[in-house]
C-alpha positions in Angstrom: 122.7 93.8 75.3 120.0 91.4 76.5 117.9 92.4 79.4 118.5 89.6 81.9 116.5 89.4 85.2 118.4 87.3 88.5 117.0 84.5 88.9 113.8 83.4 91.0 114.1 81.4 94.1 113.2 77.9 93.4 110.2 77.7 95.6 108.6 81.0 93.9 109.1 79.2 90.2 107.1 76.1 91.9 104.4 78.0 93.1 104.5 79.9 90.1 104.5 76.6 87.8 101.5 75.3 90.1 99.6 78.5 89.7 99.5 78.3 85.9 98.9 74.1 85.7 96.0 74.9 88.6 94.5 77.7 86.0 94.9 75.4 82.8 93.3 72.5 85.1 90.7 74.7 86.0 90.0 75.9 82.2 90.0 72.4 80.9 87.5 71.3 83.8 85.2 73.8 81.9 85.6 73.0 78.8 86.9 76.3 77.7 89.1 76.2 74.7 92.2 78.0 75.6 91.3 80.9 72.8 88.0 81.6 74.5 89.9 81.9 78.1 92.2 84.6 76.5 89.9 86.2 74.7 87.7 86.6 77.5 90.7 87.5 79.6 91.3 90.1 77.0 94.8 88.7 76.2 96.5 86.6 73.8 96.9 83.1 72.9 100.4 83.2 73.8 100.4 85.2 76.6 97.7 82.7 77.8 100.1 79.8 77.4 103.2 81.9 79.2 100.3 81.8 82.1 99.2 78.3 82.2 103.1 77.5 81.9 103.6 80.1 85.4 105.9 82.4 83.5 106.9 85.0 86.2 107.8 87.8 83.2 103.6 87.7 83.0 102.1 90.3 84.8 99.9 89.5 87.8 97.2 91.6 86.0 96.6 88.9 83.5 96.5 86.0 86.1 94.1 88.2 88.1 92.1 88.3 84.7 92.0 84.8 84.0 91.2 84.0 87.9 88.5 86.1 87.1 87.2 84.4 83.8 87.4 80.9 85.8 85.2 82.3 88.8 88.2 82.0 91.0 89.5 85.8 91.6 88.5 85.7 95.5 91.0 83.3 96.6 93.6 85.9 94.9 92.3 88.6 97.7 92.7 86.9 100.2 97.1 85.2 99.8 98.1 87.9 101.9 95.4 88.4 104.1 96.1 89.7 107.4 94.4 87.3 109.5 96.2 84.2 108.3 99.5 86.2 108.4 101.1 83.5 111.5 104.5 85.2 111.3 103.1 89.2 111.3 100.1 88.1 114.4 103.0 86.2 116.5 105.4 89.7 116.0 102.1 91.8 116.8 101.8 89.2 120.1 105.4 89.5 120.8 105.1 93.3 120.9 101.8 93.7 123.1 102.7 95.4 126.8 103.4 93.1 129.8 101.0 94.8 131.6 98.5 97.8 131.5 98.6 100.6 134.0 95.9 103.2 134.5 97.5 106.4 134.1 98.2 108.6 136.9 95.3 111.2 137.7 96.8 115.0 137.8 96.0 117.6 141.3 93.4 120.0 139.6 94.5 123.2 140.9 91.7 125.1 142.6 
């Protein structure tokens, strides 16, 4: 029985499909032959193609690798960086105190 995956939600196939045309735009902008990028990349020539297509059964280890090839591996750090996380900084806002109180001062027995 074939292995069959559900399927993606339509905006994580586009970003997906943008991903691999911005790394094959980014390759051809060097002049790198698609055969040096995945050798360099230390993958094959198909698997290569699967990327610059944004196949999501390619593991995020060889995009890293051919970000990396192209120069371009910093921006992948930072996606889900924590400072430009709006929704996580408004729910961290949302749970700060209304007010701060200076705690209470105990008798020191004598």
């Amino acid at each position: 029985m074939p292995r069959t995956t559900p399927p993606l939600p339509l905006a994580v196939q586009r970003a997906l499909r943008k991903l691999g045309a911005d790394i094959r735009d980014a390759r051809r902008r060097r002049r790198i032959t698609a055969e040096l990028l995945a050798q360099r990349a230390m993958t094959s020539h198909v698997t290569l193609a699967k990327v610059e297509r944004g196949d999501p059964s390619v593991s995020i280890a060889v995009y890293a690798n051919a970000l990396f090839v192209l120069g371009m591996l910093d921006r992948l750090g930072a996606l889900a960086d924590a400072s430009t996380d709006e929704v996580g900084l408004a729910l961290d806002e949302e749970r700060l105190p209304q007010r701060v109180r200076r705690r209470a001062t105990r008798p020191t027995d004598a």
